[in-house]
C-alpha positions as CSV (number, residue, x, y, z in Angstrom):
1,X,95.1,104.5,102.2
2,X,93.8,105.2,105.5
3,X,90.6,106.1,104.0
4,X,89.9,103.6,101.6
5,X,90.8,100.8,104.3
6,X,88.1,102.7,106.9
7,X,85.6,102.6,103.8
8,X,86.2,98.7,103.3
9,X,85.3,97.7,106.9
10,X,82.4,99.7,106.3
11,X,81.2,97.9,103.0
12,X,81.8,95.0,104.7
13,X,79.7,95.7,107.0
14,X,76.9,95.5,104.5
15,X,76.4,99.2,105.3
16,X,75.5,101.4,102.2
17,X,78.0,104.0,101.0
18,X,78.2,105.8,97.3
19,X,79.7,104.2,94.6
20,X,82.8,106.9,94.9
21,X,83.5,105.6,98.2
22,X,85.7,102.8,97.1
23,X,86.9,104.2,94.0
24,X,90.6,103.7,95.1
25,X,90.6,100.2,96.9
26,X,91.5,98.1,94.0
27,X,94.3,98.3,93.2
28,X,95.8,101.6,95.4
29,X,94.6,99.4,98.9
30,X,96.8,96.1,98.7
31,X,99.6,98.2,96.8
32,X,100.2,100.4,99.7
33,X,99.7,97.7,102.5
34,X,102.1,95.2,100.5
35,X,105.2,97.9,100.0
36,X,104.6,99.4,103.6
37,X,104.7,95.9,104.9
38,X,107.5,95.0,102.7
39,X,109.4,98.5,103.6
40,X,108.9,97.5,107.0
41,X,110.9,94.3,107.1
42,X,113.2,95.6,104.3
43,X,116.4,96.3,107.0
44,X,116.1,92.6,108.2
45,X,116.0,90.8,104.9
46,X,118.9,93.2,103.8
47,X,121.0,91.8,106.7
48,X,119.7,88.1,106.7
49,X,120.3,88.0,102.3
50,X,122.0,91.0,101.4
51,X,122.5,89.9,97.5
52,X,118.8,88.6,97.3
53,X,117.3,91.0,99.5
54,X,115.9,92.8,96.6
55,X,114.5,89.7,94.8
56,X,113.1,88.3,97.8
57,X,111.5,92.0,98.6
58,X,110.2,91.7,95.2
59,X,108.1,88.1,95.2
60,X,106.6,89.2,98.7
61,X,105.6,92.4,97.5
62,X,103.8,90.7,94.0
63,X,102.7,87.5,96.9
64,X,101.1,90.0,99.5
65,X,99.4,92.3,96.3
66,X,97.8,89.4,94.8
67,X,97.0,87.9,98.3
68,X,95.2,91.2,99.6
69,X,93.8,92.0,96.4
70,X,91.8,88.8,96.1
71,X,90.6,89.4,99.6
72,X,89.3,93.0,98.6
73,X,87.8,91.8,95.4
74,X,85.6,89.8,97.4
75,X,84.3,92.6,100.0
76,X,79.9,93.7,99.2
77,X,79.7,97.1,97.4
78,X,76.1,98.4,97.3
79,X,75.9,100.8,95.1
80,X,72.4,103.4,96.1
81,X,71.4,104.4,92.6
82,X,70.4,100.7,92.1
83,X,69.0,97.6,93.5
84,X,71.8,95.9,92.4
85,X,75.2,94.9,94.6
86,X,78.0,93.6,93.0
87,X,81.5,92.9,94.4
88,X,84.8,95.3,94.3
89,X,86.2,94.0,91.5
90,X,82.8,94.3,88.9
91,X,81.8,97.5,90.4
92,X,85.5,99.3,89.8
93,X,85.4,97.7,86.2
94,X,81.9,99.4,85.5
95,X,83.5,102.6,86.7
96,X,86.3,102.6,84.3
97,X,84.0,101.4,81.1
98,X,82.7,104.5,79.1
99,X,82.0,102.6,75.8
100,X,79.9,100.1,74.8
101,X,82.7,98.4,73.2
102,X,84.5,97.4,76.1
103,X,80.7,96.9,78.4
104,X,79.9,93.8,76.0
105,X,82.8,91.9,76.2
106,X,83.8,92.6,79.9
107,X,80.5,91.7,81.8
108,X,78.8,88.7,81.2
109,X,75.1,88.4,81.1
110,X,74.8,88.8,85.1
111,X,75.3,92.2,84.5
112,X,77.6,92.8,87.3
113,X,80.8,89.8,87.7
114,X,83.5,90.9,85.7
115,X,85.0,88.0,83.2
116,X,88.4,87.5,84.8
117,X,90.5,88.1,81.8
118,X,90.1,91.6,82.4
119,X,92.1,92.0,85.2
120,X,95.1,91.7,83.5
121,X,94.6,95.3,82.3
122,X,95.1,96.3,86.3
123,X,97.3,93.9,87.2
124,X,100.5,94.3,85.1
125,X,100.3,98.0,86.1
126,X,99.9,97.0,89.8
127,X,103.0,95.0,89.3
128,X,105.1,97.6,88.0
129,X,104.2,99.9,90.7
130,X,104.9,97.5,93.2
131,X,108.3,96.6,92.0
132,X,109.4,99.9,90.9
133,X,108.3,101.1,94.4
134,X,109.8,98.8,96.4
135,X,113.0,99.0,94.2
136,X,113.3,102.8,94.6
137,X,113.1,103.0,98.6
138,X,115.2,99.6,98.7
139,X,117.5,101.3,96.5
140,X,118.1,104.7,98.5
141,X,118.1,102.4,101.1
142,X,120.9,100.3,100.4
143,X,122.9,103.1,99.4
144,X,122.6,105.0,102.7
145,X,123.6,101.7,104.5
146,X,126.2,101.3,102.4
147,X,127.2,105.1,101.8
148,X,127.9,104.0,98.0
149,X,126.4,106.8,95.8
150,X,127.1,105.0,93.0
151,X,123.7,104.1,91.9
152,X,122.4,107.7,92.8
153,X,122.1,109.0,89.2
154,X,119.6,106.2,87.7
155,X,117.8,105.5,91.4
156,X,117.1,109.3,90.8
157,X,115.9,108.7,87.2
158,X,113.7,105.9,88.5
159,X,112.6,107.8,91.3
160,X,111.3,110.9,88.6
161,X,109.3,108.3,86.5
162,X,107.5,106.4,88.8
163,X,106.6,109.7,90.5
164,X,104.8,110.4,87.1
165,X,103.4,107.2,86.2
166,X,101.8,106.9,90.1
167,X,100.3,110.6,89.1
168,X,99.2,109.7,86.0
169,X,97.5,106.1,87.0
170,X,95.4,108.2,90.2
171,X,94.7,111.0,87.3
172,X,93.5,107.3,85.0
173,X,91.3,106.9,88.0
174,X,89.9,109.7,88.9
175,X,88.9,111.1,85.4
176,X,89.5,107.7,82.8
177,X,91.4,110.7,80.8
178,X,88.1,112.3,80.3
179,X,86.4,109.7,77.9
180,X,83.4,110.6,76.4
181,X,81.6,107.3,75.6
182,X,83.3,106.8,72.1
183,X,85.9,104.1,71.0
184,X,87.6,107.2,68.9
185,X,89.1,109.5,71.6
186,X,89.4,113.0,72.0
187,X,92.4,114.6,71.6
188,X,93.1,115.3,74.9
189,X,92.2,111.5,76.0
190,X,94.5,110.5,73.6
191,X,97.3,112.5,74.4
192,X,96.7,111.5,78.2
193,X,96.6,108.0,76.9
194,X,99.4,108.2,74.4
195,X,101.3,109.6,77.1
196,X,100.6,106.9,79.6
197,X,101.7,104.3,77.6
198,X,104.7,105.6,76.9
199,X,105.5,106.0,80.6
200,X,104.8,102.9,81.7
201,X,107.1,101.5,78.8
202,X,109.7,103.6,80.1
203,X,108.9,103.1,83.8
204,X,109.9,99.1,83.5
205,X,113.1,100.2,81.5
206,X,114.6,102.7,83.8
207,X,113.5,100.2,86.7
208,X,115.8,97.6,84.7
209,X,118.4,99.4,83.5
210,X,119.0,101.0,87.2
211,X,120.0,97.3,88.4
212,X,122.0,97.2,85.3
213,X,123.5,100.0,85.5
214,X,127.2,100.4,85.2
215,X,127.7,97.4,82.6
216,X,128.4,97.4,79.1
217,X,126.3,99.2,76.9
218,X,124.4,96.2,75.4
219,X,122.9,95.1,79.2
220,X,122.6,98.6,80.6
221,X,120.9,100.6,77.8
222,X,119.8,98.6,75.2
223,X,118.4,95.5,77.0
224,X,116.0,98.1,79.3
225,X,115.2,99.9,76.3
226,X,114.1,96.6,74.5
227,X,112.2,95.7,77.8
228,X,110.3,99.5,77.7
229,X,109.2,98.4,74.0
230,X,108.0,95.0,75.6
231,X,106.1,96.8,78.5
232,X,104.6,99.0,76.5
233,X,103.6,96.4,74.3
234,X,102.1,94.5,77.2
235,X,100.0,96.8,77.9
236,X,98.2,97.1,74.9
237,X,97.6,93.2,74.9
238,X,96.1,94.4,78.4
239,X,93.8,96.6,76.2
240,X,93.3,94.4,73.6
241,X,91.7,91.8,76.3
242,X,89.7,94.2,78.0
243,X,87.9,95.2,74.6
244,X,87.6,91.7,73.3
245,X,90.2,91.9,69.9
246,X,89.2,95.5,69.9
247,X,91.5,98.7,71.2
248,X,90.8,102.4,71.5
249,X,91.8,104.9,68.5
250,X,93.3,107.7,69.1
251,X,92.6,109.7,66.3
252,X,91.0,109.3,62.3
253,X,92.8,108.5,59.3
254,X,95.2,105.8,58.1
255,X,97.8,106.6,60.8
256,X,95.4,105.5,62.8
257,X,93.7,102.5,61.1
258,X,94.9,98.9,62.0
259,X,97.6,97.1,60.3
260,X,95.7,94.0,59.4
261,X,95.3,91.8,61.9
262,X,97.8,92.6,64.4
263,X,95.3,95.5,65.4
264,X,97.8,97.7,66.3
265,X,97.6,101.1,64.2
266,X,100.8,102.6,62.9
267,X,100.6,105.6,65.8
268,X,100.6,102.7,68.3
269,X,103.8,101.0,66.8
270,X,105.2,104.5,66.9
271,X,103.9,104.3,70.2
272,X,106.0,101.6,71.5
273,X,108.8,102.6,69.7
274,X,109.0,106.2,71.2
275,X,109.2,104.7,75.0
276,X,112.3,102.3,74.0
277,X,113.8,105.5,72.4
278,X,113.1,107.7,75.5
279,X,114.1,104.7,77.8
280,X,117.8,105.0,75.5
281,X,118.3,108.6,75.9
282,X,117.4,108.7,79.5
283,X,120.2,105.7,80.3
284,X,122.3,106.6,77.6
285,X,122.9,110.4,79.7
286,X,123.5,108.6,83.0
287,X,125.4,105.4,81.9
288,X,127.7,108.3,80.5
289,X,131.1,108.8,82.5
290,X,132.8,111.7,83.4
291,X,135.1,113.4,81.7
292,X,138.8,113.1,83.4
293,X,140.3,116.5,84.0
294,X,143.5,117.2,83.2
């Protein structure tokens, strides 16, 4: 974080860099300054509103993202290999297109400002991350004040998932899952993708079902697994956006073709389906009480 911050004064500073320079600002930057800030105060809002403190932790850690990431948005990148400059937002947008699919719809004729519907493809994954952050460290953190272990099993769960989905969003950056310029990807893109998708589905479930945990079965396991189906279902809207009523296809052939006009194919309903199912296993093992000896 460190490093992209440095790199941001620098751009500022109307000084030229490469265009890999800032490849992480948006939305890694104001991710990592809103949970360390939010981390930071976390002991005092635990003792002014213990029962809200996680709710209130919550809506400053979305305010202070949204907040810093407009800022950054705004910041001058010029990128050497042209004459043009853009701001952060447009220039990590052209970064992550590989088709010409998604470069019509996304930029408007100025080549370089970035239609603003398109950020709701980074956004509701920078919301996840920020509350499934925060929750995890408020979560070990209330259980050490409190030395009540009884949350231990799902915070664990939680703590697994978003571990992955973090790795696989700075792997999303790094590479875009090794895209090759065509709206049919490879198979490994689509396995990456596939995979993704499914993780971030079950990232928002095992984030709710750890603050339901312990209730009956209908709140703790079946409710997050609904809300996995929901998230990952969200996040192909997200896609759908980006491309303009078009997604990716992960493969040839009718399990692969859109179901009318829904757009969705019948692998992405399976899709969906398989991170509400995982999200139900995965709570349905820890929900699960002990058997009483004797």
């Amino acid at each position: 974080m460190t490093t992209t911050v440095r790199y941001a004064a620098l751009s500022y500073r109307k000084e030229k860099r490469t265009s890999n320079d800032l490849h992480h600002m948006i939305p890694y930057t104001p991710i990592s300054i809103a949970v360390i800030i939010c981390t930071a105060i976390m002991p005092l809002v635990f003792n002014l509103s213990k029962k809200f403190a996680l709710l209130v932790l919550s809506i400053l850690g979305i305010g202070l993202f949204f907040a810093l990431e407009t800022y950054f948005e705004q910041i001058p990148v010029f990128i050497i290999e042209s004459p043009q400059s853009t701001n952060v937002i447009g220039w990590q947008t052209t970064l992550c297109i590989v088709t010409p699919e998604i470069e019509r719809p996304v930029l408007n004729a100025q080549g370089m400002q970035i239609i603003p519907s398109i950020k709701v493809h980074f956004q509701i994954i920078s919301i996840l991350m920020v509350l499934a952050v925060i929750g995890i460290i408020y979560g070990f953190y209330k259980m050490a004040y409190m030395n009540n272990h009884e949350k231990r099993k799902p915070l664990i769960a939680q703590l697994i998932t978003v571990t992955c989905f973090i790795g696989l969003c700075v792997l999303a950056s790094s590479t875009s899952f090794f895209r090759t310029g065509s709206i049919y990807l490879s198979s490994t893109s689509a396995f990456l993708m596939t995979t993704f998708l499914i993780l971030f589905g079950v990232t928002g479930g095992i984030y709710a079902g750890t603050w339901l945990y312990g209730k009956r079965k209908l709140l703790s396991i079946y409710i997050p697994s609904i809300i996995a189906m929901l998230m990952t279902t969200a996040r192909y809207i997200s896609e759908f956006i980006m491309f303009n009523s078009g997604m990716f296809r992960r493969g040839r052939g009718y399990l692969f073709e859109p179901l009318g006009f829904l757009r969705l194919s019948l692998f992405d309903v399976l899709t969906i389906a398989i991170s509400g199912v995982v999200t139900f296993l995965v709570l349905k093992a820890i929900n699960r009480k002990p058997l009483e000896k004797g």
